[in-house]
C-alpha positions, 0 to 999 in steps of 0.5 A: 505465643501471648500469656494470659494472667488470671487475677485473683479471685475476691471474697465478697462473702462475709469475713471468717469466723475464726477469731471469735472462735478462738476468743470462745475457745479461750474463755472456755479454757480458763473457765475450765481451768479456773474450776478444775480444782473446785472439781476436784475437791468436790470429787474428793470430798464425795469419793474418799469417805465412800470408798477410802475411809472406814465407817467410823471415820465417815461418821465425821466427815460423810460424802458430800452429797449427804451433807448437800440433802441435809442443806436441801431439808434445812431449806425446805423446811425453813430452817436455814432462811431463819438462820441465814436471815439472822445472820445477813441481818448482822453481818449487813448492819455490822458492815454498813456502820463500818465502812460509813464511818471507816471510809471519811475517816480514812480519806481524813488520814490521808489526805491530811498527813499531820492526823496520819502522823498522829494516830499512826501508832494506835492504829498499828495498835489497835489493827493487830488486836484480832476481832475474836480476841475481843469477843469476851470484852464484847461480851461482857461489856455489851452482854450476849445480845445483839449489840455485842454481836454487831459491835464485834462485825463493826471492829473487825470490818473498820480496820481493812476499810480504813487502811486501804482507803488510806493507802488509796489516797496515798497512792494517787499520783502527785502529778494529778493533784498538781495538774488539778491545782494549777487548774484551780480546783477546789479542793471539794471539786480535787477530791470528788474529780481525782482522789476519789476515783483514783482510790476507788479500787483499793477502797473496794479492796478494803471493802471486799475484805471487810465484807468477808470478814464480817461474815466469818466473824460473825459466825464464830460470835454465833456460836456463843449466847446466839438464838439464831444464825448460822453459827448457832447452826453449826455449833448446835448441830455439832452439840447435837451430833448432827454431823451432816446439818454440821456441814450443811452449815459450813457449805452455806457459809462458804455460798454466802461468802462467794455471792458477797464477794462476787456481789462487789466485784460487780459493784467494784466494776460499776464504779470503776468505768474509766478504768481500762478493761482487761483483754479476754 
């Protein structure tokens, strides 16, 4: 009596699917997860002053969807492109003066570790001094223009750029350097090809930081002797009992700060090519 052994049959077709579904499951995952709680707040914000809150109370904080119709007729009626032009404009010209000046000077720092010593104690001094705290000095030195306002965005932005460019070069690994010198390097060729791309990512730190603050600095220096922006938006609309153009105001001060801050997050990425990519 003979056996006969059938062999296993071979796929040829193409190979499953299954773990590009997985890896789509699970981005979809996080991205639920990382906006439950966005939802959840906005849910709140929408259901309790309609049915938690008495009619008093709702006068002061109304259902979001009133507060996002009051934002949609600022815009069409162009209203918030002046004010938000204005205060891009500040912000912008604030931010770009701070880290033009913060970012060579804190490389001079770090680099230079006689100059850290020297000016260690000012800057300790001078970084916990808050950028409001100033705003009367601003104010009465530079008057209730345009120049107090961006000298006030310039001080507040200095400080995170200069700090984390500072510890980005304090954090490069010595070995580097040394391998770099032994290579002869110059010293130009040693910051551009090790310092600088070593300290990108927490330079870019510093400057997300710096750009956030310059937008929440800035609004509340809008709220006095401003024409213009979105402070003077919110403060006004508040002077004026305008409770929903109030908030319209606070929500398009939040969108900025995000489109910014994701602006850079992008910009950081773009000149941080060399580092590894996170796994999805």
């Amino acid at each position: 009596m003979t056996t006969t052994l059938e062999a296993p049959a071979v796929h040829t077709g193409p190979a499953p699917a299954a773990p590009a579904n997985r890896r789509w499951r699970k981005r979809f995952t996080r991205a639920v997860h990382g906006s439950a709680a966005v939802v959840l707040f906005v849910a709140l914000w929408e259901l309790v002053p309609r049915f938690v809150l008495d009619e008093s109370t709702r006068t002061f904080l109304p259902p979001l969807s009133e507060d996002l119709r009051a934002l949609v007729d600022l815009a069409l009626d162009g209203e918030l492109e002046d004010h938000l032009l204005a205060s891009i404009g500040r912000s912008a010209a604030g931010f770009a003066i701070a880290v033009g000046v913060a970012v060579p000077i804190g490389l001079l720092i770090g680099w230079y570790r006689p100059v850290a010593r020297f000016l260690q104690p000012l800057l300790e001094l001078a970084r916990n001094t808050a950028a409001l705290a100033l705003l009367p000095v601003f104010t009465l030195l530079l008057g209730i223009g345009e120049l107090s306002k961006v000298t006030l965005v310039v001080y507040a932005c200095v400080w995170p750029v200069l700090l984390n460019t500072i510890a980005g070069v304090n954090t490069v690994d010595p070995l580097l350097v040394k391998a770099a010198r032994s290579l002869g390097l110059s010293s130009p060729r040693l910051f551009r090809k090790v310092i600088l791309p070593s300290a990108v990512p927490t330079v870019f730190t510093g400057i997300r930081m710096a750009a956030s603050y310059s937008i929440l600095v800035l609004v509340a220096a809008e709220m006095v002797g401003a024409k213009a922006g979105l402070g003077y938006l919110i403060n006004t609309s508040q002077v004026n009992f305008q409770i929903q153009q109030m908030y319209a105001g606070i929500i398009a001060v939040s969108v900025l700060g995000v489109i910014v801050n994701q602006g850079f997050v992008v910009l950081e990425r773009r000149f941080s090519t060399w580092r590894p990519k996170e796994k999805p």
